[in-house]
N, C-alpha and C positions, 0 to 999 in steps of 0.2 A: 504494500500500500504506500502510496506517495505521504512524503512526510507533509509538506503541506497541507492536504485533505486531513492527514488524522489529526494535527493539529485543531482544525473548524470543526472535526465531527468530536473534537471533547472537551470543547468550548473553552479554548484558549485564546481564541480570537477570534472576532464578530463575523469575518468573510475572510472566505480562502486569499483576496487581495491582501487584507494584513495579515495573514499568515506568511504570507509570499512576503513580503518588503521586511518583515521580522526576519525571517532567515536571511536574504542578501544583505539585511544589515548589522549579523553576525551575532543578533539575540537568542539565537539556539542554535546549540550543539549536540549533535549527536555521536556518543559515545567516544566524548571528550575532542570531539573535530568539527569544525564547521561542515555547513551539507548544505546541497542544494536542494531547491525546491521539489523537484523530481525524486528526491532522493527515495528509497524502499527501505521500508521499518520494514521490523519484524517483533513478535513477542519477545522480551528481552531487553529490548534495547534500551539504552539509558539516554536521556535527554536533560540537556538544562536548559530551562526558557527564562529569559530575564525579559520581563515587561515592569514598564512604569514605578522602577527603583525596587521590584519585587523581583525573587527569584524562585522557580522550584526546579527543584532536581529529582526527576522521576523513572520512573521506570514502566514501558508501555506491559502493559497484561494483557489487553485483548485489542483487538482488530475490527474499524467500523466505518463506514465507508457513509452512514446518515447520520445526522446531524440529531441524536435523541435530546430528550428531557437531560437538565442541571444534572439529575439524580444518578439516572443512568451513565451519562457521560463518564462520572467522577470512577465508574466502576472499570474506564478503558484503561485505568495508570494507578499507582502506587506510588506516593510520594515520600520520601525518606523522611526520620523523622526530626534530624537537624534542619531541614529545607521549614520543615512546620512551625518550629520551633522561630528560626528567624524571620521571617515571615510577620510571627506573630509581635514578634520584638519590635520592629519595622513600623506595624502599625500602632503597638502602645506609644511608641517614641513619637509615630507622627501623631496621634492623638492627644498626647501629652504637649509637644511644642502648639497646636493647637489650642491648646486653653490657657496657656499662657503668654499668648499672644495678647497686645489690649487692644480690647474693643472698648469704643469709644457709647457712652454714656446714652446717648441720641442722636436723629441723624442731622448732617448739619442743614441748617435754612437756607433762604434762600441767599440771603448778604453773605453768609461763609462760602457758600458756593460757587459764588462770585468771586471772592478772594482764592479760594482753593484755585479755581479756573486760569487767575490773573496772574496766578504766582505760578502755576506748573507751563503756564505759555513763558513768561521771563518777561525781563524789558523790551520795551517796543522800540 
């Protein structure tokens, strides 16, 4: 099975086109090497996909050529259990810089908004 395809059918990415542009731009590796789009999995094969500051490192278990349900999907791979682990850490950490970001009190009116506009154009 092409590795792009099984990529889309266990919902790693929304359409086979970003499956396809992931691999040429070197976000998964199979079994520790870059691979083309073409490329032919088989049961076994280890994969590391890096999306969106996320990583998993899995392991394919079965073979599926349609695009099933969330639930089913998840049943096509095996994912280690360090990859879950960071993963998880990833998002406390971004959740955690998240709240302690400051958020501002209320939103500005219309006179700040003015200023806000006047000062991010600069001097005229």
């Amino acid at each position: 099975m092409r590795l792009d395809k099984w990529l889309w059918a266990a919902r790693f990415f929304k359409t086979r086109q970003l499956a396809i542009a992931a691999i040429n731009g070197g976000k998964v590796h199979l079994n520790g090497q870059r691979a083309k789009p073409g490329k032919e999995i088989g049961i076994g094969a280890r994969l590391k996909i890096s999306k969106d500051q996320f990583t998993w490192d899995i392991i394919v278990q079965a073979l599926s050529s349609q695009r099933r349900p969330a639930a089913e999907a998840a049943l096509l791979y095996e994912e280690s259990q360090e990859s879950i682990e960071q993963r998880q850490a990833e998002v406390a950490r971004r959740r955690e810089e998240g709240s302690l970001a400051l958020q501002p009190e209320t939103r500005p009116n219309k006179k700040e908004r003015r200023q806000i506009h006047r000062f991010k154009r600069g001097p005229d």
